[in-house]
Backbone bond lengths (Angstrom), bond angles and torsions (degrees), N, CA, C in turn:
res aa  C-N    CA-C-N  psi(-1)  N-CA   C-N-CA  omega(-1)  CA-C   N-CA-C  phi
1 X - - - 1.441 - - 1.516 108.86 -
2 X 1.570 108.60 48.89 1.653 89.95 153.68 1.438 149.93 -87.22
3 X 1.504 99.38 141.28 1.642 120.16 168.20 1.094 135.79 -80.13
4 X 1.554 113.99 160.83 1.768 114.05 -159.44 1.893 92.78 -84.92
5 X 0.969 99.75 174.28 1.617 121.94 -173.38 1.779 103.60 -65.02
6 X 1.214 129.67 115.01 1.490 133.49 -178.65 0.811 108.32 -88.76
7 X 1.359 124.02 141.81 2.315 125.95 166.93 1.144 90.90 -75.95
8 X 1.313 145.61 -54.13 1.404 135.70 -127.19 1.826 108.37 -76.69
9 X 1.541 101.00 130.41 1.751 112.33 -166.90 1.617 85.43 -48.99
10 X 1.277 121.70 -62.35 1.523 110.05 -158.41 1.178 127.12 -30.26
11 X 1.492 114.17 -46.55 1.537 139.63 -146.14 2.272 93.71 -72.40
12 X 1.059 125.52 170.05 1.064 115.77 165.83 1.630 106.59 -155.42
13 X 1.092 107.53 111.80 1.761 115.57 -150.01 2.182 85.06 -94.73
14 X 1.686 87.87 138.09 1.515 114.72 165.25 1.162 127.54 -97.48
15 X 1.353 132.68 133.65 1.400 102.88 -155.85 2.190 81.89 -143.97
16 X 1.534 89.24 122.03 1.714 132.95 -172.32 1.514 96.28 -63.52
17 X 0.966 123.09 106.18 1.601 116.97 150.33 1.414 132.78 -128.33
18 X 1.857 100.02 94.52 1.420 109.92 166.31 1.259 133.10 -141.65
19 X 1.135 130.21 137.92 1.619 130.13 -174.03 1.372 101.17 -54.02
20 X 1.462 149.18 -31.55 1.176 144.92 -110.71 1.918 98.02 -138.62
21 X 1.147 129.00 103.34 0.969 123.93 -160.15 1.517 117.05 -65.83
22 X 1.598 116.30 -32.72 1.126 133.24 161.74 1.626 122.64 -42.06
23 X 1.219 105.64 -59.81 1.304 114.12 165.01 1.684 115.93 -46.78
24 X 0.975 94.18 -63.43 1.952 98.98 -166.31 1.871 100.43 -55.72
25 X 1.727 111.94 -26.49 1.399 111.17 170.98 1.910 119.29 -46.44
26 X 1.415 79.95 -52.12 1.652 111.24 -166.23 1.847 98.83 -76.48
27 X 0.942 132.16 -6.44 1.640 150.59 177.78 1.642 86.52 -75.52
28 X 1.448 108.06 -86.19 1.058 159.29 -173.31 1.728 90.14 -27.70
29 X 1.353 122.66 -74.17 1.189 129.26 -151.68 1.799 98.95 -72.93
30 X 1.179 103.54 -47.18 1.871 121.51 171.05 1.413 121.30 -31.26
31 X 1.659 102.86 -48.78 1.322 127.66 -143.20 1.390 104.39 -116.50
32 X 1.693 124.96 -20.02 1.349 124.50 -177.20 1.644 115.58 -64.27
33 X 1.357 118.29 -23.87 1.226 131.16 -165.68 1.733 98.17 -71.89
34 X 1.075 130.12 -7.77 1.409 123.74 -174.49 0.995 120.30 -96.22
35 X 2.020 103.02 -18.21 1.509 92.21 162.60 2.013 110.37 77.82
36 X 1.569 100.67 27.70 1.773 93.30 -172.64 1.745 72.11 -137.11
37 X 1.504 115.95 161.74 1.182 123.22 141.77 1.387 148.51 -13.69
38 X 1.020 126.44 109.57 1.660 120.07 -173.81 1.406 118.78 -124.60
39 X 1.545 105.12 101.60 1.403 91.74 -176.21 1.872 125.21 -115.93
40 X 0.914 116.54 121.14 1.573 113.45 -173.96 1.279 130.52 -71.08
41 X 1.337 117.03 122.85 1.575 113.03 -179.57 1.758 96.04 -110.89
42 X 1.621 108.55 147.09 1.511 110.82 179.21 1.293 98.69 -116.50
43 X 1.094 126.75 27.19 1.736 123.97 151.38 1.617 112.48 -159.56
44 X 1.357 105.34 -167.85 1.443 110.22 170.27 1.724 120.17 -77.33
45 X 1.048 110.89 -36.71 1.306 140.41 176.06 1.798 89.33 -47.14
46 X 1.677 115.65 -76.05 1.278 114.88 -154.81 1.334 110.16 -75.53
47 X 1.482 115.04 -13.05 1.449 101.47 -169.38 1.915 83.74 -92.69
48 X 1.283 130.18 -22.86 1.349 109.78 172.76 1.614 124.84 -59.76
49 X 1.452 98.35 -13.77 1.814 104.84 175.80 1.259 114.03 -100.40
50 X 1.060 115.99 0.76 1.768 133.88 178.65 1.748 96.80 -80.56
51 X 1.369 105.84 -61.94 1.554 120.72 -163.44 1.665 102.30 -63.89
52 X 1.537 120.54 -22.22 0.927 110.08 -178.23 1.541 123.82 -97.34
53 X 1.001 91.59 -5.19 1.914 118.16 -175.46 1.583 96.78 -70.48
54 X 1.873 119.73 -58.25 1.198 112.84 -138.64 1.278 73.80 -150.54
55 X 1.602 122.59 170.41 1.219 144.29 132.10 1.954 132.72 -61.54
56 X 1.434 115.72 124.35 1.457 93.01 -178.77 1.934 87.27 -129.08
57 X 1.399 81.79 162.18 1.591 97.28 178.55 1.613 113.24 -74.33
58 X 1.374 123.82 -20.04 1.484 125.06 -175.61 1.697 102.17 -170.02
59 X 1.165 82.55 133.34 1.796 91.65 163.00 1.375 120.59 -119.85
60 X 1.429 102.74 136.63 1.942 110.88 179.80 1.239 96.10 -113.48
61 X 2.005 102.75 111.22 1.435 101.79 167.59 1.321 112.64 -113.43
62 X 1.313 108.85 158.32 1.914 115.07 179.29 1.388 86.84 -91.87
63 X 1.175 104.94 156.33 2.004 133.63 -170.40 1.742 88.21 -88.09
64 X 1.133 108.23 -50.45 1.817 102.67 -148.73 1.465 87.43 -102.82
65 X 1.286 111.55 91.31 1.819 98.03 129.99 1.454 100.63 -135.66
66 X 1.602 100.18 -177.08 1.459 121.34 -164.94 1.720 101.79 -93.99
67 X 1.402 110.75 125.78 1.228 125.82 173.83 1.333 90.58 125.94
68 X 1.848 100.71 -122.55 1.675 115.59 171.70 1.187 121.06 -72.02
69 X 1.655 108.94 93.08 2.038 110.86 -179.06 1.097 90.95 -54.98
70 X 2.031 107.34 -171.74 0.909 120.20 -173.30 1.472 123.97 -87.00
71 X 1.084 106.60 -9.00 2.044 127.74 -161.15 2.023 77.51 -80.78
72 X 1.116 110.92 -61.65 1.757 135.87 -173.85 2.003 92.57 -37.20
73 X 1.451 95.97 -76.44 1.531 84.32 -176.53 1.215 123.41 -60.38
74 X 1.565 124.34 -34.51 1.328 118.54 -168.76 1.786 119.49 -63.60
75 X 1.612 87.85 -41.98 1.908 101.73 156.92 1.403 107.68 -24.93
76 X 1.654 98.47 -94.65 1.443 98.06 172.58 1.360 159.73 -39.74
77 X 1.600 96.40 -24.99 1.799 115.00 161.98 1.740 105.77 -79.30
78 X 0.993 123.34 -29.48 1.501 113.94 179.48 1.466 107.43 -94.34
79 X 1.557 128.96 3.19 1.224 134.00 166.82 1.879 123.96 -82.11
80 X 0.736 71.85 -21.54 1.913 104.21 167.57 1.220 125.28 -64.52
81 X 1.362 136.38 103.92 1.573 118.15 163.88 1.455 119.34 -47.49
82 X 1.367 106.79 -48.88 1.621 118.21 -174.24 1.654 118.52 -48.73
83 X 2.086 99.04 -35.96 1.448 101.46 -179.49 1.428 116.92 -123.47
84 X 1.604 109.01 20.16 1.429 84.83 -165.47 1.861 117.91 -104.31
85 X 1.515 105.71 24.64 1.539 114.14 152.46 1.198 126.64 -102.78
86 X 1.602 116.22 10.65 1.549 125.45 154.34 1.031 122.80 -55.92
87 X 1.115 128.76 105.90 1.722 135.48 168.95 1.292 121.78 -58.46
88 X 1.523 129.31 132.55 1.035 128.11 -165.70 1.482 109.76 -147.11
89 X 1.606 107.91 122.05 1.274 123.99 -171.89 1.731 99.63 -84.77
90 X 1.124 125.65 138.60 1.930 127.78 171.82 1.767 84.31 -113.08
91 X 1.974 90.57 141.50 0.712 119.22 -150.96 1.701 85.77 -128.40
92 X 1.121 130.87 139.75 1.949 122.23 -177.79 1.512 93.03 -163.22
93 X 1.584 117.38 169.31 0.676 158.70 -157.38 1.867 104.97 -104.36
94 X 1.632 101.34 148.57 2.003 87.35 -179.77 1.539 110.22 -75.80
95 X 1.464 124.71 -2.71 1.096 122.35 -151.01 1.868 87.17 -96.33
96 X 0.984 109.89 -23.84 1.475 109.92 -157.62 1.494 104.46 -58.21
97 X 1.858 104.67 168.69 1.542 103.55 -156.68 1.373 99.83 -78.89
98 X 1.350 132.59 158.59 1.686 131.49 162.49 1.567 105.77 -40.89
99 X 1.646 120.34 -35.25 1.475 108.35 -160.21 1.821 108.65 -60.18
100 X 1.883 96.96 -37.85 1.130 95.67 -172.40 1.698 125.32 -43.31
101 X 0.983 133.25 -61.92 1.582 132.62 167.06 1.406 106.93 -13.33
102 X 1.591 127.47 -78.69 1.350 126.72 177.16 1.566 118.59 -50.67
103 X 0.977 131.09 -45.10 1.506 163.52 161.91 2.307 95.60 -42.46
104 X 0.947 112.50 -56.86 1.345 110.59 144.68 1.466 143.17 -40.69
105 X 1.343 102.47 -58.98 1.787 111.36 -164.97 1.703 81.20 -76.41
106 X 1.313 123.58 -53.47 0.976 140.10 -169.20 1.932 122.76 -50.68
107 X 0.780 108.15 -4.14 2.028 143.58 136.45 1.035 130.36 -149.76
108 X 1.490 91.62 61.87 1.533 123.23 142.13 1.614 119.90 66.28
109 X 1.699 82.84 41.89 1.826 78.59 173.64 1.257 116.04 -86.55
110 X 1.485 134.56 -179.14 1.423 124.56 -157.82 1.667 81.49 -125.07
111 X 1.599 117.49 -31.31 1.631 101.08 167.17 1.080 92.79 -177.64
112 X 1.448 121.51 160.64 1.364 155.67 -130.20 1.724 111.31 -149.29
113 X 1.461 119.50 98.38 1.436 138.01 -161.72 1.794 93.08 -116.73
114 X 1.716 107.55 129.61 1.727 96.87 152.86 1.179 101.67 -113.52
115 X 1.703 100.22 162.67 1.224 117.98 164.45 0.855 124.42 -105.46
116 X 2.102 126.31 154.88 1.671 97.85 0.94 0.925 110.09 -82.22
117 X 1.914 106.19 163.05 1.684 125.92 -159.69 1.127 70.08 -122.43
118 X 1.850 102.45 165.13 0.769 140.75 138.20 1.693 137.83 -54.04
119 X 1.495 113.98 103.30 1.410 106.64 -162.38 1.598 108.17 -72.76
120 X 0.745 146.33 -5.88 1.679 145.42 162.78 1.598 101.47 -79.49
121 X 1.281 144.78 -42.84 1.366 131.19 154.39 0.903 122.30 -35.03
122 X 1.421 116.73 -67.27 1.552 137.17 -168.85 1.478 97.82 -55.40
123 X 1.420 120.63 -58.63 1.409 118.02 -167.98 1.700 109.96 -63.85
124 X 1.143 125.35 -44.49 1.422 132.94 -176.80 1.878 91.03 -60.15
125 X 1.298 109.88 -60.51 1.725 110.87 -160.29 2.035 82.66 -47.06
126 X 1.074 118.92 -91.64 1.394 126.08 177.77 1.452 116.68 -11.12
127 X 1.035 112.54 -62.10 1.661 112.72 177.68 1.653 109.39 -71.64
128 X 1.332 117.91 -2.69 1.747 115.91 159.82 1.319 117.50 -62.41
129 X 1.649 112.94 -58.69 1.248 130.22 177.89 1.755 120.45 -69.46
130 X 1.361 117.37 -19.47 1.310 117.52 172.35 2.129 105.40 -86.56
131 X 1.305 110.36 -20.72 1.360 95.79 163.07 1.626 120.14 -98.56
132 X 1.455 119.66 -1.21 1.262 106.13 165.77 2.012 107.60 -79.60
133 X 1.353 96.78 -17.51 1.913 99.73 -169.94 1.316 86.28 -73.92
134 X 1.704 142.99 -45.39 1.098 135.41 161.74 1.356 145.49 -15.65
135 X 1.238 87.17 -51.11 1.764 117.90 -177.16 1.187 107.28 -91.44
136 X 1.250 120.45 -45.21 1.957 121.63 163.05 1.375 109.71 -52.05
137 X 1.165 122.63 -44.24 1.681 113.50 -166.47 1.790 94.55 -85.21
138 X 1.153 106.31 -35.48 1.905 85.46 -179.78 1.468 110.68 -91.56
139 X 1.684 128.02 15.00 1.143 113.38 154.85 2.001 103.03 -87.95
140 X 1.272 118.04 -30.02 1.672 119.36 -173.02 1.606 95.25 -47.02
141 X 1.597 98.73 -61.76 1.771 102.40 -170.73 1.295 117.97 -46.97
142 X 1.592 112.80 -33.42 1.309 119.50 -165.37 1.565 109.96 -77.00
143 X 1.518 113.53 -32.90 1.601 145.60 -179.34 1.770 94.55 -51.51
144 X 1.719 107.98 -56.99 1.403 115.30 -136.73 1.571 68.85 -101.50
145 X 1.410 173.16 -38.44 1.502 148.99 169.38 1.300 95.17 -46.85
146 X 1.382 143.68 -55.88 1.497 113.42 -148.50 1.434 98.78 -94.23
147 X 1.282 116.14 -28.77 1.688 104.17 163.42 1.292 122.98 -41.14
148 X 1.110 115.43 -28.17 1.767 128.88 174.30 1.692 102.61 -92.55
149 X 0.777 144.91 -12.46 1.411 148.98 155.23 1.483 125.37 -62.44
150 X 1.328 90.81 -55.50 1.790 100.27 171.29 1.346 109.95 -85.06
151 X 1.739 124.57 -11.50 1.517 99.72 167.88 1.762 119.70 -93.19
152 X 1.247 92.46 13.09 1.489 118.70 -178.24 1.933 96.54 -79.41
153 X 1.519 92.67 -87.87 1.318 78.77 -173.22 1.700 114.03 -82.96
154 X 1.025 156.20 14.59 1.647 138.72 100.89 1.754 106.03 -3.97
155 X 1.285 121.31 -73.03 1.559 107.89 163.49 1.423 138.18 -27.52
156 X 1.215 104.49 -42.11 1.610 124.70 -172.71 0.908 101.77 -79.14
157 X 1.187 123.22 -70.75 1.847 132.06 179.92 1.642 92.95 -46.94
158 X 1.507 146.37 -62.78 1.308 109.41 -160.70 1.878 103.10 -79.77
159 X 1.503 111.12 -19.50 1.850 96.03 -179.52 1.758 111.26 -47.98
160 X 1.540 94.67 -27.50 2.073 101.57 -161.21 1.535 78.45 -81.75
161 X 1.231 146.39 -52.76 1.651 135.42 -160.45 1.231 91.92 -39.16
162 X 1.741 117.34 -90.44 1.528 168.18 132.24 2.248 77.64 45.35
163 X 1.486 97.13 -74.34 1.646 114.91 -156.86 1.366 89.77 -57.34
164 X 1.585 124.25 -66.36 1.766 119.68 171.62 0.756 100.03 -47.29
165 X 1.332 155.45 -72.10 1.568 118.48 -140.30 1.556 110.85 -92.26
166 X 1.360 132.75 30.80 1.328 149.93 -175.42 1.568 102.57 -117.86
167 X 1.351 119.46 -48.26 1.602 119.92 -130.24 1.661 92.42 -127.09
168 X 1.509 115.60 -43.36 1.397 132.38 -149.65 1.315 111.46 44.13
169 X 1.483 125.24 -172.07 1.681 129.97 175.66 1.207 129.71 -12.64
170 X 1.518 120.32 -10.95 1.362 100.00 -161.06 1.592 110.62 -106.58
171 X 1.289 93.70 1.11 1.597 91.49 165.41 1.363 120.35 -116.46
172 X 1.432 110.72 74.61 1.526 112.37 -165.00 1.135 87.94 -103.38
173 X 1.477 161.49 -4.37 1.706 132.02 138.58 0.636 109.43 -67.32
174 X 1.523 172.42 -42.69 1.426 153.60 149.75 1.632 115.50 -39.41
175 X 0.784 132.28 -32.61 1.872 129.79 165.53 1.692 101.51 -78.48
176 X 1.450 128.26 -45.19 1.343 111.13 171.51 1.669 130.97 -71.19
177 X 1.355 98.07 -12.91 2.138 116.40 142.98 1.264 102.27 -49.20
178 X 1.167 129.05 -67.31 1.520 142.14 -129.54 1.812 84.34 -88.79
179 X 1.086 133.68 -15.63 2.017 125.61 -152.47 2.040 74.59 -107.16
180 X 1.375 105.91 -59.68 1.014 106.78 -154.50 1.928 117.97 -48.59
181 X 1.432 103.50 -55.07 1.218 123.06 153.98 1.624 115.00 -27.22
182 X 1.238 108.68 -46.19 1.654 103.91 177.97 1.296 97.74 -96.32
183 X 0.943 146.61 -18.09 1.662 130.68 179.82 1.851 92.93 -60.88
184 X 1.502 105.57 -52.33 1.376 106.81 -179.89 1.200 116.90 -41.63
185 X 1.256 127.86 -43.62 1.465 124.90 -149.03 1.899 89.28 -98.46
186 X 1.138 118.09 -40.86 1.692 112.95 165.24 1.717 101.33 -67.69
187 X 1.247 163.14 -61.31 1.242 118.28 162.94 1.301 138.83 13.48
188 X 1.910 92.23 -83.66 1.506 117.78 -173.23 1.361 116.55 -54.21
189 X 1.444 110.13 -45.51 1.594 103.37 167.96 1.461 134.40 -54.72
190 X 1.680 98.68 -40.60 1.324 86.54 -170.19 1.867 98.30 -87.27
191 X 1.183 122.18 -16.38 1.801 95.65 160.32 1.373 126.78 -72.80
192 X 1.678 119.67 -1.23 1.375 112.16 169.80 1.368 93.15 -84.29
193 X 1.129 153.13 -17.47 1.391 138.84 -165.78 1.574 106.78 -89.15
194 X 1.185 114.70 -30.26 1.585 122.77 -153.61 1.933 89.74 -122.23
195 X 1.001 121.29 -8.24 1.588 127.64 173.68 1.464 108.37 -90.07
């Protein structure tokens, strides 16, 4: 059951990578229960135009396809500013060589599953990384309110300069407006921090 690419911060899009249509079914069927985005790339190539389209919380790539393997894309997704704190589960075959595993971590996979997996692994490993993308996007929001807080009162502090060096002393109820107002707005911060 895949879906098209969502804006919405909540949503946290997965993004399928396998040559093998069967597979991406069996992705698909594993992975629908979470209820997040699923989007399929059938090479290295497409899931590199996927990553650049949108943000996803985790990528499951297969090692073996023809063209860009998986060792090939993962290089390249962690070569990226845009992608290279995407986590990426490798996805292989039982036949595959022992090196592969090391050959994995070793560009920068975050973990290494053969197949067939276990779909209650797979789903738990997956739903790790969709609540840390969770927790990243509501610390950004949380980042980008007080950034707007402190350029708030940054304002205040230069209106009170601005008023002294215009007026001097004699408008000290209007500058004790101006303290109070920022005591307010330092409040608010420090209960978003400790809230």
């Amino acid at each position: 059951m895949s879906t098209e690419a969502t804006t919405t911060t909540d949503r946290a899009s997965i993004l399928l990578v396998d040559d093998m249509e069967d597979n991406l079914v069996a992705l698909e069927a594993v992975l629908g229960s979470l209820n997040e985005p699923l989007v399929r790339a059938r090479s290295g190539e497409e899931a590199m135009k996927a990553l650049l389209r949108q943000k996803f919380a985790v990528v499951l790539l297969d090692v073996r396809m023809p063209g860009m393997d998986g060792f090939e894309t993962a290089s390249n997704i962690k070569r990226l500013d845009q992608t290279k704190d995407v986590p990426i589960i490798f996805l292989t075959g039982t036949e595959a060589d022992s090196g592969y595993a090391f050959r994995g971590y070793a560009t920068g996979a975050a973990d290494y599953l053969t197949k067939p997996f276990d779909p209650w692994v797979l789903r738990a490993k997956v739903n790790v990384f969709l609540d840390l993308h969770r927790k990243n996007r509501q610390l950004e929001r949380l980042l980008a309110s007080e950034q707007e807080q402190l350029g708030q009162i940054a304002k205040r502090l230069t209106a009170i300069e601005t008023e002294l060096g215009r007026s001097g002393p004699s408008d000290v109820p209007e500058l004790r407006v101006q303290l109070t107002r920022i005591e307010e707005t330092m409040r608010e911060l420090l209960n978003l921090r400790t809230g």
